[in-house]
C-alpha positions as CSV (number, residue, x, y, z in Angstrom):
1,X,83.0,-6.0,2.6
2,X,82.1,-5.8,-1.0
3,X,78.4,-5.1,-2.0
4,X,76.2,-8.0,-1.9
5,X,78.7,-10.2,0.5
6,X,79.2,-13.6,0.0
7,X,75.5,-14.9,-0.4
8,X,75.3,-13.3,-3.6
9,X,78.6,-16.0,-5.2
10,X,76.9,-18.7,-2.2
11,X,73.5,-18.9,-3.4
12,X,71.7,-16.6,-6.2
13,X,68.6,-17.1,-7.7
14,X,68.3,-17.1,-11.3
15,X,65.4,-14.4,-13.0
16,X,65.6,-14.5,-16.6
17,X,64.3,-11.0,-18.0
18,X,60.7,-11.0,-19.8
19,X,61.0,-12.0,-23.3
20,X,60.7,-9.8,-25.3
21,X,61.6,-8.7,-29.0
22,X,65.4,-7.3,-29.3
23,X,65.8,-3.3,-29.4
24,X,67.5,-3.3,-32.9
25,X,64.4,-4.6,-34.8
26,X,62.0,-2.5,-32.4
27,X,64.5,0.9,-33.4
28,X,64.5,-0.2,-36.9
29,X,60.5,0.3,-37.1
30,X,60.0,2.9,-34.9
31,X,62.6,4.8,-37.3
32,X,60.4,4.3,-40.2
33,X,58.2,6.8,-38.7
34,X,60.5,8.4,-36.5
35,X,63.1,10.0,-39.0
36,X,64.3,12.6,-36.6
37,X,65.5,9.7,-33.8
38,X,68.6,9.6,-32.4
39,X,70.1,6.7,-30.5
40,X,72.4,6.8,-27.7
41,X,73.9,2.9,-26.7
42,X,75.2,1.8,-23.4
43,X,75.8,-1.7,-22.5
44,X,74.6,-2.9,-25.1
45,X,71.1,-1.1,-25.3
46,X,69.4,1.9,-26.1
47,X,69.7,4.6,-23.1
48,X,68.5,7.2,-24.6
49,X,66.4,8.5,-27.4
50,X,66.2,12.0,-28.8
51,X,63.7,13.9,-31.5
52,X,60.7,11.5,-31.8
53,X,57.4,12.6,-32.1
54,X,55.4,9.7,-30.3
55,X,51.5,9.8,-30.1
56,X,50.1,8.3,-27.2
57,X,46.7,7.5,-25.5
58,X,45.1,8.9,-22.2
59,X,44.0,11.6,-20.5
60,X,47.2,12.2,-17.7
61,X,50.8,12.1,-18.3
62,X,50.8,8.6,-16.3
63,X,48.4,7.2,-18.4
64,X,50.3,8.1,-21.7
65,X,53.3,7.1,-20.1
66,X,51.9,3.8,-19.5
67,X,50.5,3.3,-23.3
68,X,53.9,4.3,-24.4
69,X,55.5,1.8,-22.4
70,X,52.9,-1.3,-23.3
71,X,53.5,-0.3,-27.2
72,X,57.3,0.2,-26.7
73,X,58.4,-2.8,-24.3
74,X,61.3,-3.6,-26.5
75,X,63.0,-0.6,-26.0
76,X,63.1,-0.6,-22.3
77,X,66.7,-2.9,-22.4
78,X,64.1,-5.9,-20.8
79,X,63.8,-3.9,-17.3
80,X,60.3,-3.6,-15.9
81,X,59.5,-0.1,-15.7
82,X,56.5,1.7,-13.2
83,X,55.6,5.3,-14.0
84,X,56.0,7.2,-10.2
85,X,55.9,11.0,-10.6
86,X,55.3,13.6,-12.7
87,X,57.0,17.0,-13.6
88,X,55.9,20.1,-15.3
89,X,58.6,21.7,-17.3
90,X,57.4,24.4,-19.2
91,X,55.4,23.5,-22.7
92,X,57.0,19.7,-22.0
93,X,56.3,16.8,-19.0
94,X,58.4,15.0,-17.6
95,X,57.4,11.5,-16.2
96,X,59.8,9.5,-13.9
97,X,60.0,5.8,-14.0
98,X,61.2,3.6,-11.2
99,X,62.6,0.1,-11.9
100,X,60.9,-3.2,-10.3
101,X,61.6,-7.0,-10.2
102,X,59.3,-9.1,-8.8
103,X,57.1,-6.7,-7.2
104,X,60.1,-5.0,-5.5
105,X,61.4,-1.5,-6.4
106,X,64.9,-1.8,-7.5
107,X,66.5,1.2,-5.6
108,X,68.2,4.0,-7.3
109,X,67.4,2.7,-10.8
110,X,64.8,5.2,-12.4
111,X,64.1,6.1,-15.6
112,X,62.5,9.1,-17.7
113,X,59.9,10.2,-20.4
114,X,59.5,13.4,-21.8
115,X,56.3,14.2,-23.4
116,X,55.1,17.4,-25.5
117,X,51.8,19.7,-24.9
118,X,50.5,18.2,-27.6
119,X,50.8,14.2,-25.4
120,X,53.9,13.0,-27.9
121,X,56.9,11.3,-26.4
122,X,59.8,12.9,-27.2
123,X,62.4,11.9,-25.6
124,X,63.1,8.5,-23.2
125,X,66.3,8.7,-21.0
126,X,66.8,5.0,-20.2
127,X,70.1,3.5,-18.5
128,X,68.4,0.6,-16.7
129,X,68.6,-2.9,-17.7
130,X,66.7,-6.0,-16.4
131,X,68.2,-8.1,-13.7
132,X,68.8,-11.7,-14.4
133,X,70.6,-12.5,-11.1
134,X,69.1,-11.6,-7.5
135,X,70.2,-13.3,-4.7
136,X,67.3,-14.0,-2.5
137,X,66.5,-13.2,1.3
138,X,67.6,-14.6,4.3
139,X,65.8,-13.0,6.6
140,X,62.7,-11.2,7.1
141,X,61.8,-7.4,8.1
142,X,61.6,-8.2,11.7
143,X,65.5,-9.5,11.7
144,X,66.1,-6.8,9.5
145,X,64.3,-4.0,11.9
146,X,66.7,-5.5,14.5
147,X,69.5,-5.0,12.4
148,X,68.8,-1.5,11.5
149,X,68.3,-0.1,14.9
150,X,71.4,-1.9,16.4
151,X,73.3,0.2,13.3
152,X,71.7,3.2,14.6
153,X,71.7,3.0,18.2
154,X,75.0,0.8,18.7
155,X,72.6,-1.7,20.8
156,X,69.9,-4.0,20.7
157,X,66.3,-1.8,21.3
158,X,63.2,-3.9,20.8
159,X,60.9,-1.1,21.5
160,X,62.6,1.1,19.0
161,X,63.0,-2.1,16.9
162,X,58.7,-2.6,16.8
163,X,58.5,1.2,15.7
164,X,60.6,0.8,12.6
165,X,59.1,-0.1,9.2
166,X,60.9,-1.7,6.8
167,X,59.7,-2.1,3.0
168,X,61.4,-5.0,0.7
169,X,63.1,-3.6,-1.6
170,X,65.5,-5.0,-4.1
171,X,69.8,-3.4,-4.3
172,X,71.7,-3.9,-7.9
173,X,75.0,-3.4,-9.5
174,X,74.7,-4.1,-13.7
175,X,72.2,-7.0,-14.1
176,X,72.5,-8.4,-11.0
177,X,70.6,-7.8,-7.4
178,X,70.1,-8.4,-4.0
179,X,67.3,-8.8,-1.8
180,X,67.4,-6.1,0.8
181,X,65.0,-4.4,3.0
182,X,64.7,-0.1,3.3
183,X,64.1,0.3,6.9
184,X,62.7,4.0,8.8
185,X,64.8,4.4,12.2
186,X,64.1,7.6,13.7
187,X,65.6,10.1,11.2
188,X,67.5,7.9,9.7
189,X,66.7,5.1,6.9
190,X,68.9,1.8,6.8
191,X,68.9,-0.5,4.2
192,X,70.3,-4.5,4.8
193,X,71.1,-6.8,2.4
194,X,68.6,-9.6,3.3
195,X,70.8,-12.5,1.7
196,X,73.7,-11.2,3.6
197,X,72.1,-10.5,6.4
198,X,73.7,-7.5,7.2
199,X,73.8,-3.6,7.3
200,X,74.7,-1.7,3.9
201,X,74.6,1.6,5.1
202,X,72.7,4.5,7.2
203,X,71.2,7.5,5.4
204,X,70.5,11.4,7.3
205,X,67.9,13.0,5.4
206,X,69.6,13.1,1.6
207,X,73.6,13.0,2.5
208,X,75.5,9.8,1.2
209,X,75.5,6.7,2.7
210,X,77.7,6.3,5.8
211,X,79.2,3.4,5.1
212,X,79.2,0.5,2.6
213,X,78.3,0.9,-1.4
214,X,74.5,0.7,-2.4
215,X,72.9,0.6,-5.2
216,X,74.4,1.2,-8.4
């Protein structure tokens, strides 16, 4: 079945992106002081951006990060953007950005920012975009807990079932979504589509998902 099911073309709810000022007029001043940038495009917005020289504000990686991101909202193609880890590279950091809507992470949409010794972003690898279509849930993370362990077990297991966790989590393909639930079976982590109502795939440890499409 394809991703998202029917609930997605049954009954969607409509999230318009933050507002916020286009990427052109945001480039065209950040050029002024930037004369080394250079601008990569993709669907229609800037995914990544090469030889600036950006001061920022803080005293961690995650808190220039953050300044960047409050002084640079335009660029970020209208996607809401939550710094989650940080990586030492040498003289340079890199600082990796996971996408959320509503609270929700939006799974396997992530996003980077590279910063010098010296605290300057240099770099912002950026192919996420802001969803303005997510179909909303159906069920909750008990149903869903069933659902998982039934996937993983071939039966019903309550006891197994009451073990699980499940975290709400949000599945997209371009700008639109599903709400889906991430849910901790044993070894293995399951994630439903929550409109849908029904099993996406099962993950072991980091191979591919066993069945269905996720994410995207």
């Amino acid at each position: 079945m394809p991703l998202f099911a029917g609930a997605m073309l049954a009954a969607a709810l409509l999230t318009p992106a933050a507002a916020v000022a286009g990427p052109d007029a945001a480039l065209g001043r950040l050029t002024a002081s930037q004369p080394d940038l250079r601008v990569v495009w993709r669907d229609g917005g800037p995914s990544l951006l090469t030889g600036l020289r950006v001061p920022t504000q803080g005293t961690t990686p995650m808190a220039r990060v953050s300044h960047f991101l409050g002084a640079h909202a335009a660029l970020l193609n209208g996607a809401e953007l939550v710094p989650e880890a940080v990586v030492s590279r040498g003289r340079r950091t890199v600082v990796r950005l996971t996408q959320q809507h509503g609270g929700r992470p939006v799974l396997d949409r992530s996003a980077t920012i590279t910063l010098d010794a010296e605290g300057q972003v240099t770099a912002v690898h950026n192919p996420t975009r802001a969803l303005v279509e997510v179909a909303p849930a159906r069920i909750d993370a008990a149903q869903a807990r069933a659902l998982a362990v039934e996937a993983v077990l071939g039966r019903p297991a309550p006891a197994v079932a009451a073990k699980a966790t499940a975290r709400a989590v949000v599945l997209a393909r371009g700008d639109v979504g599903v709400a889906a639930f991430e849910v901790r079976v044993l070894d293995r982590v399951v994630r439903v589509d929550a409109a849908a109502g029904e099993v996406l795939g099962v993950q072991v440890g980091w191979q591919r998902w066993a069945r269905g499409r996720c994410g995207g």
